[in-house]
C-alpha positions as CSV (number, residue, x, y, z in Angstrom):
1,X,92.2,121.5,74.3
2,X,95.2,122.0,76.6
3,X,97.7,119.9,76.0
4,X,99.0,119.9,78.9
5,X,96.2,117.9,81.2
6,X,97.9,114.9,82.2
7,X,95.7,113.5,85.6
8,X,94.8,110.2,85.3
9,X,90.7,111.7,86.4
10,X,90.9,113.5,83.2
11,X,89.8,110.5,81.4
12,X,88.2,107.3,83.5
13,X,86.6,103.8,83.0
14,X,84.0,103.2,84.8
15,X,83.8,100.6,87.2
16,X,80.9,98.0,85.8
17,X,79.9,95.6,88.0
18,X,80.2,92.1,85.6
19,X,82.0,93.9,83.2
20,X,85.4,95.7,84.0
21,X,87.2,92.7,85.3
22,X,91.3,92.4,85.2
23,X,90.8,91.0,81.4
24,X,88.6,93.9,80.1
25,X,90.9,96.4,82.0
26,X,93.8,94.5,80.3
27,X,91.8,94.8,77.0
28,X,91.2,98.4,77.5
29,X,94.5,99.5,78.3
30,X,96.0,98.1,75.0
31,X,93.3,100.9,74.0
32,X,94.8,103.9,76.3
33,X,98.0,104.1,78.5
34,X,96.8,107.1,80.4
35,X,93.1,106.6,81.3
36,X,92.1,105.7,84.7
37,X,91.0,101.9,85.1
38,X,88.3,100.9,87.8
39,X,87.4,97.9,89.2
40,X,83.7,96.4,89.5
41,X,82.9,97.0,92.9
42,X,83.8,94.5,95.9
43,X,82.9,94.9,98.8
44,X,84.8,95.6,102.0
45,X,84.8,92.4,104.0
46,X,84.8,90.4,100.8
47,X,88.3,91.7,100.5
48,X,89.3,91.4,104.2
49,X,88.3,88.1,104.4
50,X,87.6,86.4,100.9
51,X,89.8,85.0,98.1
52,X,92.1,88.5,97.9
53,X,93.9,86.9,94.6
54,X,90.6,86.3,92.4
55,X,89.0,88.8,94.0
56,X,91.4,92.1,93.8
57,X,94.3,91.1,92.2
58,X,95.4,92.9,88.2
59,X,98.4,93.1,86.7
60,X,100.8,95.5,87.2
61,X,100.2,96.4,82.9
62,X,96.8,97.9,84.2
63,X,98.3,101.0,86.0
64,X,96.9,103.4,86.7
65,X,94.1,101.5,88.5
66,X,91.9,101.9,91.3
67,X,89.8,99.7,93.4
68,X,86.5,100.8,94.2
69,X,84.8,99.3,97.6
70,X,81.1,99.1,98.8
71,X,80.8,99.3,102.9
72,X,79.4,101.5,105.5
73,X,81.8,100.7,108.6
74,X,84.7,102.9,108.7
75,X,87.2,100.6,110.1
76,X,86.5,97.5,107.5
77,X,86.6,100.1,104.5
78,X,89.9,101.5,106.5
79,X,91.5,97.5,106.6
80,X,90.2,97.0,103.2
81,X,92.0,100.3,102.1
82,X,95.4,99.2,103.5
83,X,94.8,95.4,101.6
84,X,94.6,97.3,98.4
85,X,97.3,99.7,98.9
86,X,99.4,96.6,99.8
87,X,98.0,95.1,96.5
88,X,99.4,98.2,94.7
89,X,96.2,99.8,93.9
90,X,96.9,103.5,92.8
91,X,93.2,104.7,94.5
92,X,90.4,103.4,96.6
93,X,86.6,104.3,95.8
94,X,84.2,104.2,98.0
95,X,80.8,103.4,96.3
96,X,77.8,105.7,96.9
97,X,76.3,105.5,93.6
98,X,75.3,102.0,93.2
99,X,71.5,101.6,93.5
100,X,71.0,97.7,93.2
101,X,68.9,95.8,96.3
102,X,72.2,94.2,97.3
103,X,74.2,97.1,98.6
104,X,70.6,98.5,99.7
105,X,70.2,95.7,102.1
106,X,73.8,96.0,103.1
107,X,73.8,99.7,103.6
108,X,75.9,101.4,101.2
109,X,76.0,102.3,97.4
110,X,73.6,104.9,96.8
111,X,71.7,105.0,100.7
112,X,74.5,106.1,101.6
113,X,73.7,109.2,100.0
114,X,71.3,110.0,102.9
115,X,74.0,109.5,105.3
116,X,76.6,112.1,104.5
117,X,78.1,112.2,108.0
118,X,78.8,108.1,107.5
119,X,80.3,109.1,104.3
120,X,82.9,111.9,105.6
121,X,83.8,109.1,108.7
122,X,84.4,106.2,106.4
123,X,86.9,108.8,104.2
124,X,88.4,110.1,107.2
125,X,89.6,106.3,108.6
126,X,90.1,104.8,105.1
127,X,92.7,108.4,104.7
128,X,94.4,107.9,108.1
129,X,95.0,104.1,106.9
130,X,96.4,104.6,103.5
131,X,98.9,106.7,101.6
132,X,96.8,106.8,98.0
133,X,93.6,108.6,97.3
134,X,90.8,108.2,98.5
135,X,87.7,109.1,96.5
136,X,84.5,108.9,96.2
137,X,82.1,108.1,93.6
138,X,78.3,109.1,93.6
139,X,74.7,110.3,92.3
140,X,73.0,113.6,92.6
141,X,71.0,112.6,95.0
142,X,67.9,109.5,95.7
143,X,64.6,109.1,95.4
144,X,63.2,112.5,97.1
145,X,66.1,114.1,97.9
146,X,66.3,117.4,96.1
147,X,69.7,117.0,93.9
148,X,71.0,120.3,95.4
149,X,71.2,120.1,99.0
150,X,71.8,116.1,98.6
151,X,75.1,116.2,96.7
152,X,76.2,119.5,98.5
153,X,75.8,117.4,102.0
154,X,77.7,114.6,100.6
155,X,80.6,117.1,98.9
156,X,81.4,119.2,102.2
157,X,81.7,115.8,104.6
158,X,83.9,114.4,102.1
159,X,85.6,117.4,101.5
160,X,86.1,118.0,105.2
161,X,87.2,114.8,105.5
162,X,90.6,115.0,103.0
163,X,88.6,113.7,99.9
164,X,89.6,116.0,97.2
165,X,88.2,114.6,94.4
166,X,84.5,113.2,94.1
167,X,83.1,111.2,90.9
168,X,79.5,112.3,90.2
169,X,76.9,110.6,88.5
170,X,74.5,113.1,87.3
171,X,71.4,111.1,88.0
172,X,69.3,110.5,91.0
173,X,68.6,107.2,92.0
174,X,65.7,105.3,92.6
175,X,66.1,102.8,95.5
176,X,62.4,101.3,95.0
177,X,60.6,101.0,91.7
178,X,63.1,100.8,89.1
179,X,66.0,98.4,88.5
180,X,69.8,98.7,88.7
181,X,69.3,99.0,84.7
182,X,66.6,101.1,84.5
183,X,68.5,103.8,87.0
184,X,71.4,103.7,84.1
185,X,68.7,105.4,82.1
186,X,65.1,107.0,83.3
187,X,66.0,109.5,85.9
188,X,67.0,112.7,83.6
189,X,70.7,113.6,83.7
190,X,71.6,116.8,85.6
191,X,75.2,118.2,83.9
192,X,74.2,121.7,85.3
193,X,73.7,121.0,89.3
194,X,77.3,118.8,88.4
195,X,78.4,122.4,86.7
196,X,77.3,124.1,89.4
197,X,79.2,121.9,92.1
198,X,82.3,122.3,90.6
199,X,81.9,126.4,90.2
200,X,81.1,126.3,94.1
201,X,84.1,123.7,94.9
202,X,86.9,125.1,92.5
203,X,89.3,123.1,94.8
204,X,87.8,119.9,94.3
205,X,88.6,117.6,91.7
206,X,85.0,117.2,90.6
207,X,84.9,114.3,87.4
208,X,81.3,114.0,85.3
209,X,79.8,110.1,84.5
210,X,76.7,109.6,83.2
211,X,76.0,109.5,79.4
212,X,79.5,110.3,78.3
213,X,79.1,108.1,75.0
214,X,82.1,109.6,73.3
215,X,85.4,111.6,73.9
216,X,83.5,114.7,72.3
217,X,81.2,114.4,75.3
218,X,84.6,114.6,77.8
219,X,85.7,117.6,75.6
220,X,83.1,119.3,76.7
221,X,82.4,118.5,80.0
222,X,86.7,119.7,80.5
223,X,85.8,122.6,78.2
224,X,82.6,124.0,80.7
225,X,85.6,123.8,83.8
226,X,84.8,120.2,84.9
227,X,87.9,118.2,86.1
228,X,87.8,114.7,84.0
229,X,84.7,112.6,82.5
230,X,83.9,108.9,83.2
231,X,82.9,106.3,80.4
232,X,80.9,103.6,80.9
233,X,78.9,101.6,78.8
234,X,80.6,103.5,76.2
235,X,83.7,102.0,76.5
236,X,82.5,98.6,76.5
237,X,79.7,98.3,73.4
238,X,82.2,100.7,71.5
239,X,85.6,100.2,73.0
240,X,87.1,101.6,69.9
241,X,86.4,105.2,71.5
242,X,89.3,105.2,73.8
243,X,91.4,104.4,71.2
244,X,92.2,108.3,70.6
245,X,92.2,109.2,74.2
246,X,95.5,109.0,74.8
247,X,96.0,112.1,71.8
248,X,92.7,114.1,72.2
249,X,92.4,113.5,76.2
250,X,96.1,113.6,77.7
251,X,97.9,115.3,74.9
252,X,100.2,112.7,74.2
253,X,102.1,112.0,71.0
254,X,100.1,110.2,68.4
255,X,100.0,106.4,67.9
256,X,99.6,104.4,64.9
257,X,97.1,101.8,67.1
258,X,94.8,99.5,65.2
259,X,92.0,96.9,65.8
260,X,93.9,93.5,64.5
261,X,97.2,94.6,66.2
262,X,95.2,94.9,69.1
263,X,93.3,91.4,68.6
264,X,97.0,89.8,68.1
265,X,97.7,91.0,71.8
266,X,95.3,89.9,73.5
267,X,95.1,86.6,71.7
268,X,99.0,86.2,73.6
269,X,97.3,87.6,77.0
270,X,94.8,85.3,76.4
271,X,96.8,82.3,76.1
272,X,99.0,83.2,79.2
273,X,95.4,84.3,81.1
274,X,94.5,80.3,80.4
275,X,97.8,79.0,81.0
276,X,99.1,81.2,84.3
277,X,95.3,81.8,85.6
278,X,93.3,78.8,84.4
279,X,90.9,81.8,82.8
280,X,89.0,80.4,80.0
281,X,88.9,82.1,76.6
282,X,85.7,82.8,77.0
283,X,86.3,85.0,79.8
284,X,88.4,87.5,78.1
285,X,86.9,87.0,74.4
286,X,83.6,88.3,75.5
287,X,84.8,91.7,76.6
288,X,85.6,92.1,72.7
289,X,82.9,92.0,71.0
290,X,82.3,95.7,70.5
291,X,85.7,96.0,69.1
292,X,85.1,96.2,65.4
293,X,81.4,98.0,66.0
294,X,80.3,100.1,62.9
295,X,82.8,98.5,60.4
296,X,82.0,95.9,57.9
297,X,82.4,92.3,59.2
298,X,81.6,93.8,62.4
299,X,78.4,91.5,62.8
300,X,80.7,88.5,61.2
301,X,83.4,88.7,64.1
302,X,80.6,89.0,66.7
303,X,78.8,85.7,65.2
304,X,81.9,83.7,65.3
305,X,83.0,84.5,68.4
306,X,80.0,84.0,70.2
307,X,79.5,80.5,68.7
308,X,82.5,79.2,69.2
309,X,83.9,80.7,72.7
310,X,81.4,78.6,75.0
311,X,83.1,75.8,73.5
312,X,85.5,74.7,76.7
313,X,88.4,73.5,74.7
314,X,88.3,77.1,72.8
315,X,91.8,78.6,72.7
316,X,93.2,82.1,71.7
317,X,93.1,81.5,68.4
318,X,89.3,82.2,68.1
319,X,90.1,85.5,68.0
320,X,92.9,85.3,64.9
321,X,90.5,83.2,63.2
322,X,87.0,86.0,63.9
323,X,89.6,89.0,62.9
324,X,90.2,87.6,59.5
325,X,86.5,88.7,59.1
326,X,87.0,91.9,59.4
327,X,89.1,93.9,56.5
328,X,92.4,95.2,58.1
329,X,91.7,98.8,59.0
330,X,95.2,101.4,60.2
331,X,94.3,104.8,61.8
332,X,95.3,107.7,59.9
333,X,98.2,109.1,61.8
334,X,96.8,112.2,63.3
């Protein structure tokens, strides 16, 4: 592994809609300094016109961070772009992945990958209107579409467009016939025609997502010439697995990181979350349940937080109190 990789792409978060809130990015990045943090998607005019602070706004603890959108006008995706750049966003996202009935009947998410004209337009105005990057995450094509021509369509009005570095989901999507959940799973991943892209578009930064379960699995997609890999689910039922990334991913010096230590911060963020915010404990506890997953008391810590954090009044301490369930466990220093 070289050493030497330091890009933020090398190692991503994916962005979950209902999951990777400011609180689970917060959680995550007591979990890895370097990775890439995404938000759940939000929609262009929700940001030019909605409730910008609950909506967009993180703490500046979460960089690197980048806010993905979902639109099809160019010059709403281009305003939105300049709000999160103002916000201090370190990357815009445009979404032509997402396959859910929602951004169907709104025209973007993973349509759009039938209009790859639209695509390369929206990139062009949201790059003339903003300093960061401007990327753009995808599948391998929809329904019909054969895989190859789709995502090479997609790749070269991007590419012409100043997008240098595209975010592939190696999965078709089904627009009619199978759920947003069921699209996480039934259509067969493609890692080759995402192999092939990159060996056709050496210039592009070209970053793998789609059943990357551990950071073996982004060893390997880096090792067959690939860019970066993208966690998903991964890094929310077993959170643990970024733990390491930091080391194994980036190269960086070792750190003596463990679970309880990490339980003790965000116990403080969570207090200040309900104090500063008006967050309930709930709202951060239950992006830690995985934590402790595959150690015994595992099952214990799960049980007590889940019975006692719909209680209104609950405060941090629930999460002390469910740690002390769990034996204390120290990584072996590498």
């Amino acid at each position: 592994m070289n050493a030497m990789i330091r890009l933020p792409h090398t190692l991503s978060v994916a962005p979950m809609m209902d999951w990777t809130d400011r609180h689970c990015r917060m959680f995550h990045r007591h979990l890895t300094r370097r990775a890439l943090l995404y938000t759940e998607m939000v929609t262009a005019d929700a940001v030019r016109f909605g409730d910008r602070g609950r909506l967009i706004g993180f703490s500046t603890d979460e960089h690197p961070v980048a806010l993905q959108l979902g639109g099809s006008e160019p010059a709403a995706m281009a305003e939105a772009a300049r709000i999160a750049e103002d916000f201090g966003y370190d990357e815009v996202n445009i979404n032509v992945g997402c396959p859910s009935d929602r951004v169907q009947s709104g025209r973007f998410g993973a349509c759009l990958m039938r209009e790859p004209v639209l695509v390369g337009r929206m990139v062009e105005a949201m790059r003339a209107a903003v300093s960061i990057p401007v990327t753009v995450k995808c599948r391998i094509g929809v329904d019909d579409q054969d895989p190859g021509p789709a995502l090479d369509a997609l790749t070269a009005a991007v590419a012409a467009a100043g997008c240098r570095t595209l975010i592939v989901h190696a999965r078709k999507a089904w627009l009619q016939g199978l759920s947003p959940k069921e699209n996480r799973d039934v259509p067969p991943l493609d890692y080759d025609r995402v192999d092939a892209l990159k060996a056709t578009n050496p210039d592009m930064v070209v970053v793998l997502n789609g059943g990357l379960l551990d950071l073996d699995a982004v060893e390997a997609a880096l090792a067959r010439g690939l860019d970066g890999g993208m966690v998903g689910r991964a890094a929310y039922q077993t959170p643990w697995v970024l733990a390491d990334a930091d080391r194994r991913i980036f190269g960086a010096p070792s750190t003596d990181i463990d679970r309880h230590a990490v339980v003790e911060a965000m116990a403080e963020y969570a207090g200040r979350a309900r104090r500063d915010l008006g967050t309930p404990v709930k709202s951060v506890v239950r992006h830690m349940l995985g934590l402790f997953q595959g150690l015994p008391g595992a099952r214990a810590w799960r049980r007590y937080l889940s019975e006692t954090m719909p209680n209104p009044d609950a405060g941090p301490e629930i999460l002390i109190e469910a740690a002390k369930r769990v034996a204390p466990e120290r990584r072996a220093a590498a």
